[in-house]
C-alpha positions as CSV (number, residue, x, y, z in Angstrom):
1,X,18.7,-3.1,-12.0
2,X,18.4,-3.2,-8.1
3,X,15.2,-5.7,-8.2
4,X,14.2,-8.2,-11.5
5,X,11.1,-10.6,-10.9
6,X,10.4,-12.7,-13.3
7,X,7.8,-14.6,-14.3
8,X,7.2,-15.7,-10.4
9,X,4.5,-18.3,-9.8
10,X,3.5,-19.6,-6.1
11,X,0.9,-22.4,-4.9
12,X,0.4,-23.9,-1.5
13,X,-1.4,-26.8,-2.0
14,X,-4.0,-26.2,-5.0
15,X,-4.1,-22.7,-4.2
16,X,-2.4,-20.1,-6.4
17,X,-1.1,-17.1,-4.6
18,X,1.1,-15.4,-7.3
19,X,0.4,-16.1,-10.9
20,X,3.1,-15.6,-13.4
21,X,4.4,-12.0,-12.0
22,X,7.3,-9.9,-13.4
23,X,8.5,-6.7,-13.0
24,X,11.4,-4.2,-12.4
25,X,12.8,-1.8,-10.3
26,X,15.8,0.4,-11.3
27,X,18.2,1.9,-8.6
28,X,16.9,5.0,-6.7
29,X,12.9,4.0,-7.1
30,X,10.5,4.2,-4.9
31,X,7.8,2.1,-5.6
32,X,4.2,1.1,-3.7
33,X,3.6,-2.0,-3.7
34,X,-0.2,-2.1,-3.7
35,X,-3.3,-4.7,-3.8
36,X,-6.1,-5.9,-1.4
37,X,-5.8,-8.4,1.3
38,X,-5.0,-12.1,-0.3
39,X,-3.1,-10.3,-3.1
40,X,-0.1,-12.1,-2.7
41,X,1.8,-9.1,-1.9
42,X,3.8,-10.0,1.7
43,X,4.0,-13.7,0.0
44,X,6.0,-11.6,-3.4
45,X,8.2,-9.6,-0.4
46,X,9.2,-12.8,1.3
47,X,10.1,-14.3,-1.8
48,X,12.3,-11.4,-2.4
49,X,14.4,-11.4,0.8
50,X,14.4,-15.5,0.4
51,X,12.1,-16.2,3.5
52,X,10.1,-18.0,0.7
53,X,11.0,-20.0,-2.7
54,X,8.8,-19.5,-5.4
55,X,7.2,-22.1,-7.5
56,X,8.2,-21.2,-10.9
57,X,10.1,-18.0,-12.1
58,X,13.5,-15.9,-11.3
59,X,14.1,-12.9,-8.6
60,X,17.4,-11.2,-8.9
61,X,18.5,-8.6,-6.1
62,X,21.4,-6.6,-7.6
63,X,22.2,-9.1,-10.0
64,X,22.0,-11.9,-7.1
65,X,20.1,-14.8,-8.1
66,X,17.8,-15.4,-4.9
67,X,16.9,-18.6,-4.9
68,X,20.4,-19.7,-5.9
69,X,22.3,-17.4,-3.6
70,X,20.2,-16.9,-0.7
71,X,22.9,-15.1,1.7
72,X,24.7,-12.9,-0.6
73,X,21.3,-11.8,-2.1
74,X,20.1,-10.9,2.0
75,X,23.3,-8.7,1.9
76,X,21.7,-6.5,-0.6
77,X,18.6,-6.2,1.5
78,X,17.4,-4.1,4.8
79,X,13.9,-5.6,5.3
80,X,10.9,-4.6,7.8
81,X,8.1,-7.4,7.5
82,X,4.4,-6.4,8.6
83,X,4.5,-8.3,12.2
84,X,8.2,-6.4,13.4
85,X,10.1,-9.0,14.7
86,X,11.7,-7.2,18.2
87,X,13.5,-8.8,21.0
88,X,11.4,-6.8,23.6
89,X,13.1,-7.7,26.8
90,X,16.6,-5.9,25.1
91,X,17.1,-2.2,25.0
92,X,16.9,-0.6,22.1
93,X,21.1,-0.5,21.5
94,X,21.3,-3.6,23.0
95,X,19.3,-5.1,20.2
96,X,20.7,-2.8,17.2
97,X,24.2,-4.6,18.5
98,X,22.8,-7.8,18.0
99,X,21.9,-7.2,14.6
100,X,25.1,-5.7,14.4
101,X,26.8,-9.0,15.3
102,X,24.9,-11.2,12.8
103,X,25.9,-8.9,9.4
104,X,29.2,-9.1,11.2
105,X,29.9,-5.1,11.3
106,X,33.5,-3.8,11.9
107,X,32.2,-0.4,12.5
108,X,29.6,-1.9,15.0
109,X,29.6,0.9,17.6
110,X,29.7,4.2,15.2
111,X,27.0,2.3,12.7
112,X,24.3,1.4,15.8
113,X,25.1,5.5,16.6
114,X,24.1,6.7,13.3
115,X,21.3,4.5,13.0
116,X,19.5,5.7,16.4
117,X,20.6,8.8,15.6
118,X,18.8,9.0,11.5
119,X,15.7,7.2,12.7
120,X,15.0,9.7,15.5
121,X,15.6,6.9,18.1
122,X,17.8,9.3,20.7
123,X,15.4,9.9,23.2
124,X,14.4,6.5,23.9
125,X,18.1,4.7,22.9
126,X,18.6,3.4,26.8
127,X,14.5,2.0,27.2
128,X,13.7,-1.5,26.8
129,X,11.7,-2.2,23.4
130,X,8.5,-3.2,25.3
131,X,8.6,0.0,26.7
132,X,8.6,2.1,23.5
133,X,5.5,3.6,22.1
134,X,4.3,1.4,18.4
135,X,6.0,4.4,16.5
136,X,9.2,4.0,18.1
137,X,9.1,0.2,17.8
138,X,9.0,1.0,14.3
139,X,12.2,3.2,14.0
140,X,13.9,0.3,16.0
141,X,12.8,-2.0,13.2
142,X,13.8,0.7,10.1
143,X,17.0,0.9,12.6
144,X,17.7,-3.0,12.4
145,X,16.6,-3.2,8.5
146,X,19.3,-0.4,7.8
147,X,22.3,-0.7,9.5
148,X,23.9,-3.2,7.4
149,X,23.2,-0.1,4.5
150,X,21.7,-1.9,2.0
151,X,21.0,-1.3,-1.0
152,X,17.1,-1.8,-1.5
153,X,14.7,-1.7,1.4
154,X,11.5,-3.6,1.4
155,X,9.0,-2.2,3.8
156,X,5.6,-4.5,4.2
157,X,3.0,-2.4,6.2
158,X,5.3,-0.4,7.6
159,X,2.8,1.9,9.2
160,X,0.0,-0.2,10.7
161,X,-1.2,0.6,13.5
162,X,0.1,4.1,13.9
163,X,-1.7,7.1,15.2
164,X,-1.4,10.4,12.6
165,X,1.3,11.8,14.2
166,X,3.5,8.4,14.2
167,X,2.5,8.2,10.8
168,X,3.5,11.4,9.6
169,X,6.9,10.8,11.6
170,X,7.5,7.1,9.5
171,X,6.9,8.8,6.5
172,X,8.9,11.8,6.7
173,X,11.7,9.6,8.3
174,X,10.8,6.7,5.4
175,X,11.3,9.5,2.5
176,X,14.4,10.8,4.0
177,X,16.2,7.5,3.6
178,X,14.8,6.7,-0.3
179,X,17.3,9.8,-0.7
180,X,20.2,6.8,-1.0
181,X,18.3,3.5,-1.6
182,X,15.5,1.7,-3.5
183,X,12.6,1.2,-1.9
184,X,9.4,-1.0,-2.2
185,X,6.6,-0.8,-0.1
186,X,3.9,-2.5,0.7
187,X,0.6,-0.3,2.4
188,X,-3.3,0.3,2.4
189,X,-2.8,3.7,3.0
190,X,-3.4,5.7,-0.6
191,X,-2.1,9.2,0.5
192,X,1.1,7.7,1.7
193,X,1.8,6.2,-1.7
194,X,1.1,9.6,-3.1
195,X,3.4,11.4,-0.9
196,X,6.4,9.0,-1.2
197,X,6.4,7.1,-3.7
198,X,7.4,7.8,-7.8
199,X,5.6,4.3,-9.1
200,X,2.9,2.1,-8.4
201,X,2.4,-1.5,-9.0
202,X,-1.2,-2.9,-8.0
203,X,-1.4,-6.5,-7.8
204,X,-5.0,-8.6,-7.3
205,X,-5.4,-12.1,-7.4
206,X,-2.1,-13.2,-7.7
207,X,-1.8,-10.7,-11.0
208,X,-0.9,-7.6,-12.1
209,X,-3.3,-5.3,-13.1
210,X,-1.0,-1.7,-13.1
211,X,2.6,-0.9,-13.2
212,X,3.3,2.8,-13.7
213,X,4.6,6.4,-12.7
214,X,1.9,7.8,-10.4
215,X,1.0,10.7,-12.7
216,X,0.6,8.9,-15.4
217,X,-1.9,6.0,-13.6
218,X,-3.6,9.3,-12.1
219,X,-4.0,11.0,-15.5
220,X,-4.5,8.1,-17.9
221,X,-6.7,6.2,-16.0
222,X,-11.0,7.3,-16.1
223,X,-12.5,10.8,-15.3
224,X,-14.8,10.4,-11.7
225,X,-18.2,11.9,-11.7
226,X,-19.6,12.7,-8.5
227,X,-23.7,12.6,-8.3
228,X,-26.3,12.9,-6.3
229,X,-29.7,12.1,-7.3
230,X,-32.9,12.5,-5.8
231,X,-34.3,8.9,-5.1
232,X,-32.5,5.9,-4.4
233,X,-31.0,3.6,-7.6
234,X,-29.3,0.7,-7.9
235,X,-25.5,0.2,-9.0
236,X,-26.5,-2.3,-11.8
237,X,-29.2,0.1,-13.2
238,X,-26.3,2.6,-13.4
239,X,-23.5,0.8,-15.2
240,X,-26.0,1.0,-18.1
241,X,-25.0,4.1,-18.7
242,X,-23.3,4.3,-22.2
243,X,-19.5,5.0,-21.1
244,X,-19.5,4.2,-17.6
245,X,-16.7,2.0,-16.4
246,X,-17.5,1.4,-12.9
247,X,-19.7,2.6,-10.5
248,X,-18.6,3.2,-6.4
249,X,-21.5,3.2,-4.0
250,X,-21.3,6.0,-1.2
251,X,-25.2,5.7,-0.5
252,X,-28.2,4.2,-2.1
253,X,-28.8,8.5,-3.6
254,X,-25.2,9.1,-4.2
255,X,-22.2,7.9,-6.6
256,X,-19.2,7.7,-7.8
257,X,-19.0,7.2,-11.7
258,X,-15.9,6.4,-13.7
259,X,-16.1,7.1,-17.1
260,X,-14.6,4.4,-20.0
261,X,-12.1,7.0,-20.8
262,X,-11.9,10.7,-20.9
263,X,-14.7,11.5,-22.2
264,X,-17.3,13.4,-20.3
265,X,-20.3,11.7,-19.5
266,X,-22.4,14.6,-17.4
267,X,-25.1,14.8,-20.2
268,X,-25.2,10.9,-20.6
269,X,-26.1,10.9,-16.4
270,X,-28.5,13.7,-16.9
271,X,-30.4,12.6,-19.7
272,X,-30.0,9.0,-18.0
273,X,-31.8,10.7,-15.0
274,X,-34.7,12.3,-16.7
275,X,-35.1,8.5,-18.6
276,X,-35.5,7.3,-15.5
277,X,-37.9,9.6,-13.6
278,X,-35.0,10.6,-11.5
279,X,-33.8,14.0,-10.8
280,X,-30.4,14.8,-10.7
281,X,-29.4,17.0,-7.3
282,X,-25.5,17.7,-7.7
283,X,-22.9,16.3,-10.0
284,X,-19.4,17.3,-10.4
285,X,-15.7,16.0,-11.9
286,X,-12.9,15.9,-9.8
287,X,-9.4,14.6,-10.3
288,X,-8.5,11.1,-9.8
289,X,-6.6,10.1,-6.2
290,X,-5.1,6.4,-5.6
291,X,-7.7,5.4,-4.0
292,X,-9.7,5.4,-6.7
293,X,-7.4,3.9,-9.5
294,X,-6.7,1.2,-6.6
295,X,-11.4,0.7,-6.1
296,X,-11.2,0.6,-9.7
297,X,-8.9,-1.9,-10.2
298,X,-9.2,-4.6,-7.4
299,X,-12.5,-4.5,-6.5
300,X,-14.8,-7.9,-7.4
């Protein structure tokens, strides 16, 4: 088991950020780490690499009890927080040394080599950091985060603020590497859940409301109805309809409905319309994507 998190509670002050959370992630996983702002999710990663103690509860990194064992459990760990922590006034090798140095590398010089070298970093290995574009700032900080070659990498946000090209480069270079190690990550960004990653686990509130293999959240979860009617309704008026689970505004005319279960509610809607004095222009099911297990299941 490369990550156990057990029963983890954590309050500043009065306020509860994590509320009795546990989970599991065996060697070899990838797994997104998903919920809205205020979640609690960076405040579960920093617990896991020991930046953070928890209130209540047990996290165990490759069988490392973290609270007890802070730097044996870090060992175990390549981490890239949200806010990448660079030295910008050191070039890029300059600063892989000195990360080097502190996990105390015998193999200092071929390590930094291969590390600029798998994260695509060769063109720009003799620039200052400040001078690197935000997609190469973040290969410096995968860089950093791997070369002691841990054994899980925990990635928080690792892809703000990129353009669609830097994007497409982190992830491609992001599921090269979960090849070798267990991941968690930590994004907003539904597609590149779907592309990487073989398990989700949505937190909101402080709580988990979904742990499971992405297929199965995407098939087991509701059907989605797309409609269109002819005059404006409300959302309250619509989550009357028998079977409707939610309802996701995309205008005051049109709708997304997500049905209790698998069961089709077209000819609820329609005769729902008619009730009404509504008229029905379009309607159509289509396949369930992240985003809308993640609408579904976080919003207020």
């Amino acid at each position: 088991m490369s990550i156990s998190v057990n029963q983890i509670t954590k309050t500043y002050g009065k306020q509860k950020v994590l509320d009795n959370v546990s989970f599991e992630i065996d060697a070899g996983e990838v797994v997104g780490f998903l919920g809205p702002n205020g979640a609690g999710k960076s405040t579960m990663m920093k617990i896991l690499t020991g930046y953070v103690t928890q209130s209540e509860g047990e996290v165990c990194v490759c069988g490392i009890n973290v609270l007890h064992n802070s730097i044996e459990s870090r060992k175990k760990i390549g981490y890239l927080p949200e806010h990448n922590p660079l030295y910008l006034d050191m070039y890029v090798k300059e600063f892989l040394s000195f990360i080097a140095d502190i996990h105390k590398l015998k193999n200092k010089k071929e390590r930094i080599l291969e590390m600029i070298e798998l994260t695509g970093l060769v063109p720009e290995k003799t620039k200052k950091i400040r001078q690197l574009s935000k997609g190469y700032r973040q290969r410096v900080g995968l860089a950093a985060a791997l070369i002691h070659d841990p054994e899980v990498l925990i990635l928080d946000e690792p892809t703000t603020g990129l353009d669609p090209n830097q994007l497409k480069e982190i992830r491609s270079l992001i599921k090269s590497i979960a090849e070798k190690k267990t991941i968690m990550l930590s994004t907003h960004i539904m597609q590149e859940v779907e592309a990487i990653c073989d398990r989700a686990i949505i937190i909101t509130k402080g709580q988990i409301v979904a742990d499971d293999k992405i297929e199965i959240l995407q098939n087991k979860e509701s059907e989605i109805i797309e409609v269109e009617f002819q005059n404006p309704i409300s959302i309250e008026t619509l989550e009357n309809i028998k079977g409707v689970k939610h309802v996701l505004e995309k205008s005051d005319t049109r709708f997304d409905l997500v049905s209790m279960n698998s069961t089709d509610i077209r000819p609820l809607i329609s005769q729902f319309a008619i009730n009404n004095s509504n008229l029905v222009l379009s309607m159509q099911k289509r396949e369930q994507k992240m985003e809308d297990i993640f609408q579904n299941l976080t919003k207020e």
